[in-house]
C-alpha positions in Angstrom: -41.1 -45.2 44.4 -38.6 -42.5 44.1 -35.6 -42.3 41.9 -32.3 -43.5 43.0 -28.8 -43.2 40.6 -24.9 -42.5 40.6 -23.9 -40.3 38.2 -20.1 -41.3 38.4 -17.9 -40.1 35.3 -20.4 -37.2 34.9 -19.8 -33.8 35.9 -19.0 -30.4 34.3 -15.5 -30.0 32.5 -12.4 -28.1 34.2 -12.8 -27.0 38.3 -10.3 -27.7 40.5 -10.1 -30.4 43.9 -8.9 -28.3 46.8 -8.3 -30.2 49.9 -11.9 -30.7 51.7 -11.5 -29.8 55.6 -14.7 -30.8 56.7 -13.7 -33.6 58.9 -14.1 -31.8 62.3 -17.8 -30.6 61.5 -19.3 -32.9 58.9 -20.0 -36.1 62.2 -21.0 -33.4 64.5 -25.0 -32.7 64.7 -26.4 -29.2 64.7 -26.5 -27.4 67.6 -28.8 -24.7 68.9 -26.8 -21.2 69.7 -28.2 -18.7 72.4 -29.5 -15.4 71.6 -26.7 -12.7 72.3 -27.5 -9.7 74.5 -27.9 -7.5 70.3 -29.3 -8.3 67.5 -28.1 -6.6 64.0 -30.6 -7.3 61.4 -29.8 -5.3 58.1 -32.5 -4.5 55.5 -30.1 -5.1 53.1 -29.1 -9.0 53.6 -30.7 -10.5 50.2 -30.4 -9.5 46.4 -33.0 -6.9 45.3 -34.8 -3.9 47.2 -34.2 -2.8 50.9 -36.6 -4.3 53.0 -38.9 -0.8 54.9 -38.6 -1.1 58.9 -42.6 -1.5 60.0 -41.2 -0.7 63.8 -40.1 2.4 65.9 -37.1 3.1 68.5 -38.3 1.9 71.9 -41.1 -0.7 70.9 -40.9 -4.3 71.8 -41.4 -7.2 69.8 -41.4 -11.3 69.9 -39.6 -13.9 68.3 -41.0 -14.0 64.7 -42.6 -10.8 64.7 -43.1 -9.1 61.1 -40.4 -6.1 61.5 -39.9 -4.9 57.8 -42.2 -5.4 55.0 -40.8 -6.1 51.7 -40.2 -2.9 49.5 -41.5 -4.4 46.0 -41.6 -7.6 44.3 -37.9 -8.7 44.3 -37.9 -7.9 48.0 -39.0 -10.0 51.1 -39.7 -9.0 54.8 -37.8 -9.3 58.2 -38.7 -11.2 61.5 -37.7 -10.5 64.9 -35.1 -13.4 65.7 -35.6 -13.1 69.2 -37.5 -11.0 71.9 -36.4 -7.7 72.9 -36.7 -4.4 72.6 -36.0 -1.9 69.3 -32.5 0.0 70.2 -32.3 2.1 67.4 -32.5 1.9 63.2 -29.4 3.1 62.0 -25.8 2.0 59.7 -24.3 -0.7 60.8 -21.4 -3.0 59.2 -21.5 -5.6 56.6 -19.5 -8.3 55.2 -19.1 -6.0 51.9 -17.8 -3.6 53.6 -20.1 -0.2 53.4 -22.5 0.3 56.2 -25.9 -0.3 55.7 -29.3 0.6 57.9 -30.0 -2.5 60.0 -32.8 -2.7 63.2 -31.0 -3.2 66.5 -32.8 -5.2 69.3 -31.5 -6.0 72.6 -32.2 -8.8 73.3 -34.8 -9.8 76.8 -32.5 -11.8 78.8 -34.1 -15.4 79.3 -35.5 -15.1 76.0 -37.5 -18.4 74.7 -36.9 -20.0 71.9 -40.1 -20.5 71.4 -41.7 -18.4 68.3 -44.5 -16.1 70.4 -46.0 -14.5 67.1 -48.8 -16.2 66.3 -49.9 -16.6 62.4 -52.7 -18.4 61.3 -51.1 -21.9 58.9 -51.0 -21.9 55.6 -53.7 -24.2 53.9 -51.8 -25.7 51.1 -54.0 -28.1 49.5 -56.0 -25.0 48.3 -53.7 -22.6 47.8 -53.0 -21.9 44.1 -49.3 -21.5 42.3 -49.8 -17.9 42.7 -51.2 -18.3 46.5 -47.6 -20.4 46.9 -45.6 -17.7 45.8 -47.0 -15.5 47.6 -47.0 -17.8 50.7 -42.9 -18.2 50.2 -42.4 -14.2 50.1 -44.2 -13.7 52.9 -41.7 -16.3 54.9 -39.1 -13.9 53.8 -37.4 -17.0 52.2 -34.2 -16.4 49.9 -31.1 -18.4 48.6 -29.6 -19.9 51.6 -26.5 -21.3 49.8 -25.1 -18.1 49.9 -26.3 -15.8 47.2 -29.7 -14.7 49.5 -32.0 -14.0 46.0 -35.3 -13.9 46.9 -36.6 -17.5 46.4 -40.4 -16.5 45.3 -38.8 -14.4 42.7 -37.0 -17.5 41.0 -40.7 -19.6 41.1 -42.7 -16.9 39.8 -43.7 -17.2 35.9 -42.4 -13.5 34.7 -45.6 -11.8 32.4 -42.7 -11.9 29.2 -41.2 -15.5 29.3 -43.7 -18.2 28.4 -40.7 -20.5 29.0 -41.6 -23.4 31.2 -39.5 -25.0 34.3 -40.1 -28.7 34.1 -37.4 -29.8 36.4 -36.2 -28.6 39.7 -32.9 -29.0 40.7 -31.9 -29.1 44.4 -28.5 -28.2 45.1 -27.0 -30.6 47.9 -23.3 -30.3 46.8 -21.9 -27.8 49.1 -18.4 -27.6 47.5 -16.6 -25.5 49.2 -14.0 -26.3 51.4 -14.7 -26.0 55.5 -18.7 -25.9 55.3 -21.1 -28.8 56.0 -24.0 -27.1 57.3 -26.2 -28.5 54.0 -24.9 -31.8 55.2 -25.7 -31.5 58.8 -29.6 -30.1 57.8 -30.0 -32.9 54.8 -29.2 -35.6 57.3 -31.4 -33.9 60.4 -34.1 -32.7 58.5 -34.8 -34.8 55.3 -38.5 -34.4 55.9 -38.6 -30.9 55.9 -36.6 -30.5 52.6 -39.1 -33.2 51.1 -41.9 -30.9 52.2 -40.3 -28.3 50.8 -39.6 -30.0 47.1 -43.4 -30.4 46.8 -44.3 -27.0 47.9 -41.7 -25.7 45.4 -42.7 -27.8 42.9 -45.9 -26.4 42.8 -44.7 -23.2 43.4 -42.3 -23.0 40.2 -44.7 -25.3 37.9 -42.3 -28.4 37.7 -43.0 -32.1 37.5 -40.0 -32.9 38.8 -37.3 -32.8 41.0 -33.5 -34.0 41.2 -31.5 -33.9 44.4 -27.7 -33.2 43.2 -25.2 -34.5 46.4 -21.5 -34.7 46.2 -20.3 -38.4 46.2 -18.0 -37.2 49.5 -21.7 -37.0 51.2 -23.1 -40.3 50.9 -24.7 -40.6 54.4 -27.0 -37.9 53.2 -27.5 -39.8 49.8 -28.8 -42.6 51.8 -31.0 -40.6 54.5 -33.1 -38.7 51.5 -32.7 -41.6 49.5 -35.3 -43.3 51.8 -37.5 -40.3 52.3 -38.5 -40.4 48.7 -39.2 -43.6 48.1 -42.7 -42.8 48.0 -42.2 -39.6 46.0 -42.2 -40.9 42.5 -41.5 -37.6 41.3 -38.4 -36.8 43.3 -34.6 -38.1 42.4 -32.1 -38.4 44.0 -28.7 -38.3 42.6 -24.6 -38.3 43.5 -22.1 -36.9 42.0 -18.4 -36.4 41.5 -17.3 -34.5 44.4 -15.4 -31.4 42.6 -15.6 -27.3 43.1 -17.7 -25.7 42.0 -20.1 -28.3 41.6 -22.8 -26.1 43.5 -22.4 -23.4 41.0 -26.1 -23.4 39.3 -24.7 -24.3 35.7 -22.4 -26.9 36.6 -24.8 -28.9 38.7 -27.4 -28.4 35.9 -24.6 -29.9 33.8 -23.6 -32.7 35.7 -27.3 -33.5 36.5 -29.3 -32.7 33.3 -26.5 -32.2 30.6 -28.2 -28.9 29.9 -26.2 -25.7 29.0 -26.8 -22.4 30.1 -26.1 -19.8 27.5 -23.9 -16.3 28.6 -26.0 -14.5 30.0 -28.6 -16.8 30.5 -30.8 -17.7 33.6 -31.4 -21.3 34.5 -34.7 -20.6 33.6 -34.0 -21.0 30.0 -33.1 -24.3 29.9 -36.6 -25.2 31.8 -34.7 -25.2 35.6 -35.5 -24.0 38.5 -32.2 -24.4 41.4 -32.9 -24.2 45.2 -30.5 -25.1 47.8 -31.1 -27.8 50.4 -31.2 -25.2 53.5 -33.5 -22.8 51.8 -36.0 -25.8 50.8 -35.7 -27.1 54.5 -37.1 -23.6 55.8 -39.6 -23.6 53.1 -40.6 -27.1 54.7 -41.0 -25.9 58.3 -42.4 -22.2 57.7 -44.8 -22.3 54.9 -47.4 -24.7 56.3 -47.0 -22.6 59.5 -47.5 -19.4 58.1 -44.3 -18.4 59.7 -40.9 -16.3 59.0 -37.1 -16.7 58.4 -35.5 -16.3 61.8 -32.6 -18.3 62.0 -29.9 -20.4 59.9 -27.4 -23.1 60.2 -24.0 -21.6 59.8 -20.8 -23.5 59.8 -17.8 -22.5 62.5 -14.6 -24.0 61.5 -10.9 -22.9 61.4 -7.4 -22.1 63.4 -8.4 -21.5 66.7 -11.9 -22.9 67.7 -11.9 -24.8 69.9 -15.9 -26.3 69.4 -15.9 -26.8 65.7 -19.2 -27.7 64.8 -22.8 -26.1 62.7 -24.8 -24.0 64.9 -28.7 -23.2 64.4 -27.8 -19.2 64.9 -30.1 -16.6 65.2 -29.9 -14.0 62.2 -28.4 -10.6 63.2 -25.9 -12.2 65.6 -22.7 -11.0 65.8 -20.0 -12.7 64.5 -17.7 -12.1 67.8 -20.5 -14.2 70.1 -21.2 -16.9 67.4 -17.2 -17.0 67.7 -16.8 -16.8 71.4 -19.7 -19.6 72.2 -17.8 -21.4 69.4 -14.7 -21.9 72.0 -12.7 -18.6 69.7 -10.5 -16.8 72.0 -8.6 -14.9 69.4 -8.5 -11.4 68.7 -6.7 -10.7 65.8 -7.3 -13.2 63.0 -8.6 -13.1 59.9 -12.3 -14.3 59.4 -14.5 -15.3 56.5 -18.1 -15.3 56.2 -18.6 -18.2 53.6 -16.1 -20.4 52.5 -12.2 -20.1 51.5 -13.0 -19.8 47.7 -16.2 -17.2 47.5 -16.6 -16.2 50.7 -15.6 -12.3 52.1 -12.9 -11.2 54.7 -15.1 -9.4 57.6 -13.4 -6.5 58.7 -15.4 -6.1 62.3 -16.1 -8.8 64.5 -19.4 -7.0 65.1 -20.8 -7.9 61.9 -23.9 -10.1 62.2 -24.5 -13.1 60.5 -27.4 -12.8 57.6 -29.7 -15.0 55.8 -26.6 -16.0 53.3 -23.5 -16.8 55.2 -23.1 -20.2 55.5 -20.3 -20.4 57.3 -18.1 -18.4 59.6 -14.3 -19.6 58.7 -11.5 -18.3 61.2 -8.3 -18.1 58.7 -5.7 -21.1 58.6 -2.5 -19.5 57.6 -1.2 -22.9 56.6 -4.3 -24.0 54.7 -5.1 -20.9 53.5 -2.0 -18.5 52.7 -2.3 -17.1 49.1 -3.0 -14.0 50.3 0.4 -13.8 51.8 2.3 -14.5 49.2 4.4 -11.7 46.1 2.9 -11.4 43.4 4.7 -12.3 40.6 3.8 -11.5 36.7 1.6 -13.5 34.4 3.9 -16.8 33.1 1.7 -17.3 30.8 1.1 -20.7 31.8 -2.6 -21.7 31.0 -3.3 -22.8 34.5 -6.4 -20.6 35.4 -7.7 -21.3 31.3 -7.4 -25.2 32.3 -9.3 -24.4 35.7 -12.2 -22.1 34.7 -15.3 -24.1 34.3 -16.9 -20.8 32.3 -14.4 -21.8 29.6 -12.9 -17.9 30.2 -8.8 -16.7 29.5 -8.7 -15.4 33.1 -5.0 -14.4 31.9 -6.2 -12.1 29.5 -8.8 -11.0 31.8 -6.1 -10.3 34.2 -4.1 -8.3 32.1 -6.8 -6.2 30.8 -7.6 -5.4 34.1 -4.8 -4.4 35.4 -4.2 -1.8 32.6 -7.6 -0.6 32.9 -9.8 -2.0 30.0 -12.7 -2.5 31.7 -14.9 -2.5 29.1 -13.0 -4.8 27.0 -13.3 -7.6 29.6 -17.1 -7.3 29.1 -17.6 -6.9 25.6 -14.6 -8.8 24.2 -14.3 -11.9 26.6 -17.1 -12.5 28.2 -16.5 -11.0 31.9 -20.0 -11.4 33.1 -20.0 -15.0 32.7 -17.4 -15.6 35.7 -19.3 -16.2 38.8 -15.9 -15.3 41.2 -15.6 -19.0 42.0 -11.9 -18.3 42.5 -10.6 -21.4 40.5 -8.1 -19.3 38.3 -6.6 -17.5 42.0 -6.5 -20.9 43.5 -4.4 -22.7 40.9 -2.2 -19.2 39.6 1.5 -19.6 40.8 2.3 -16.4 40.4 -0.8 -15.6 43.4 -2.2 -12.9 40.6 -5.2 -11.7 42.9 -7.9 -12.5 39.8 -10.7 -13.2 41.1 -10.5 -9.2 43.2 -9.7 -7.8 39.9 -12.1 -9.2 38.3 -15.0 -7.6 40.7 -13.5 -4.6 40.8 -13.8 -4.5 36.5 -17.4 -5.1 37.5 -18.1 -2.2 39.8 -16.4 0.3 37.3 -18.4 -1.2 34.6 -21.6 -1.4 36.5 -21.2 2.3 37.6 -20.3 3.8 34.3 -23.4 2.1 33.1 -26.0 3.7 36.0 
């Protein structure tokens, strides 16, 4: 039988409870989008080396057809998310705002949705831990949740750490504001994510697993609940519904009671985190030998008129993921990700990738920060309450608007802040921290290249 508990009362200390807004998705299953006339699929779109194009201006290829082959280890490849025809390799936007080379494909109208490349299925049941890593790279799996790290990378044993994972932790908590698409795949696809907890277990060397799901979730707690009753080794756990719970150390926290040193990997405390999503793909495309095409992305905000998660294929353009959405606006502000972490897009022709969970069209009223003066430091504690990394963002602040950069690192600990944007959220004076704090990062991480 499978394990079952509440963990109520436990969580990590400090985070904030910003008001939830997943009402008008969370009850509405996941629909299917079209394939838009272009495709924008960037080489760029996870953590870690460029992906190398394997196809030429002019040449047609399927749906699921290998397109770029992974340029080294911490690298994975590209699949054509649709059928079409190669329009040209060249820069194209991104959510981070510098161009980056992408592959174009327009897109054959009448496309299928069916994948035409045909790979031979994985045998699993005598494939070895190494075999399983390699199996997960070649799906061109990475985090889903939003950080798009190359997922073989995190279950492969590295030559100089003899440290061993025992448990892995699944994250289910989706805490940010707006997005439910983790919701809308644990309820639709439980059986996939199960199939893809044992793969990964086997994969990363661990005995166990732990679901972690927010306690506002508890549909979803139910639905795995009763596909692992026959999974002795899988648990399944709620708790307190707070952001960031999904941050890797706080769920390991809140689950475990484990620690994570600065600095430190999960890895280090024997722990091994994949998201929901990313474990669903691993699920459906391992065993078939097959590659990451498409996501579930989240479409929320001021403004759209069909609300809901979309199964979207990557490389579409934000505009028509808006515009079959029911968006008619032309000038608003949209997010790719949630409120708290996600980025500001600057062209509506951006295209979705494997790590944006959401496309958010801005709610002035929900959202307006941003709008507000700035007003000086009040020195009221607020942000040092808030931080769940146990930082002074106030002192960070300060440093980094007079320019000591390096300070922030060496002194108090700037590397441990993840950018959850707890200390922006909660500051009345609307100090932009969380944007200072990156941009102490850059200058850092270029005087150090």
């Amino acid at each position: 039988m499978g394990i079952f508990s509440i963990i109520s009362g436990r969580t990590f200390r400090h985070g904030i409870h910003p008001p939830q807004h997943k009402a008008a998705t969370a009850g509405k299953p996941i629909r299917r989008l079209d394939f838009p006339p272009r495709l924008i699929v960037h080489l760029n779109q996870f953590i870690g080396r460029p992906a190398r194009p394997i196809v030429r201006k002019g040449q047609e290829v399927v749906r699921g057809e290998p397109i770029a082959e992974p340029a080294g280890f911490v690298s994975v490849p590209l699949y054509a998310p649709a059928t079409g025809v190669v329009r040209d390799i060249k820069l194209m936007p991104t959510a981070r705002g510098p161009r980056a080379q992408a592959i174009i494909i327009d897109v054959h109208e009448a496309s299928t949705q069916q994948v035409l490349y045909s790979t031979p299925p994985n045998n699993l049941a005598e494939m070895s831990r190494e075999e399983l890593v390699a199996a997960i790279q070649r799906a061109g799996l990475t985090g889903l949740g939003g950080a798009a790290f190359p997922t073989h990378v995190k279950y492969a044993q590295p030559p100089d750490d003899e440290t061993q994972v025992d448990t892995l932790v699944v994250n289910g908590a989706e805490c940010e504001p707006y997005l439910t698409a983790d919701h809308r795949v644990m309820l639709e696809e439980p059986q996939d994510i199960v199939t893809g907890i044992e793969i990964a277990l086997r994969a990363c060397g661990a005995k166990r697993a732990i679901i972690g799901i927010e306690d506002n979730k508890r549909d979803a707690y139910e639905v795995l609940k009763e596909h692992v009753k026959d999974h002795p080794e899988i648990e399944v756990a709620l708790v307190e519904a707070k952001y960031p719970q999904g941050a890797e150390k706080m769920l390991i926290k809140a689950l475990l009671g484990r620690e994570i040193a600065p600095g430190a990997l999960p890895r280090s405390v024997g722990v091994v985190v994949s998201n929901v999503g990313t474990l669903a793909q691993m699920g459906r495309l391992v065993p078939r030998g097959e590659g990451l095409i498409e996501r579930v992305v989240t479409v929320a905000g001021e403004g759209v008129k069909r609300p809901g998660n979309y199964r979207v294929p990557i490389g579409t353009p934000a505009r028509f993921v808006l515009r079959e959405a029911g968006f008619e606006g032309a000038h608003a502000e949209i997010i790719f990700g949630g409120p708290m972490m996600g980025n500001d897009v600057a062209s509506l022709d951006t295209p979705v990738t494997m790590g944006v969970s959401g496309i958010l069209v801005r709610d002035d009223k929900a959202l307006p920060r941003t709008e507000k003066r700035i007003w000086p430091c009040i020195k009221c504690a607020r942000c040092v309450e808030a931080c769940p990394m146990y930082l002074n963002p106030s002192m960070l602040g300060q440093l980094a608007q007079a320019g000591q950069y390096e300070v922030m690192e060496e002194r108090y600990n700037l590397l441990s802040c993840f950018e959850c944007g707890c200390c922006a959220y909660v500051c009345p004076s609307n100090i932009p921290l969380v944007q200072l704090f990156r941009v102490a990062k850059a200058i850092n991480s270029e005087k150090g290249d």
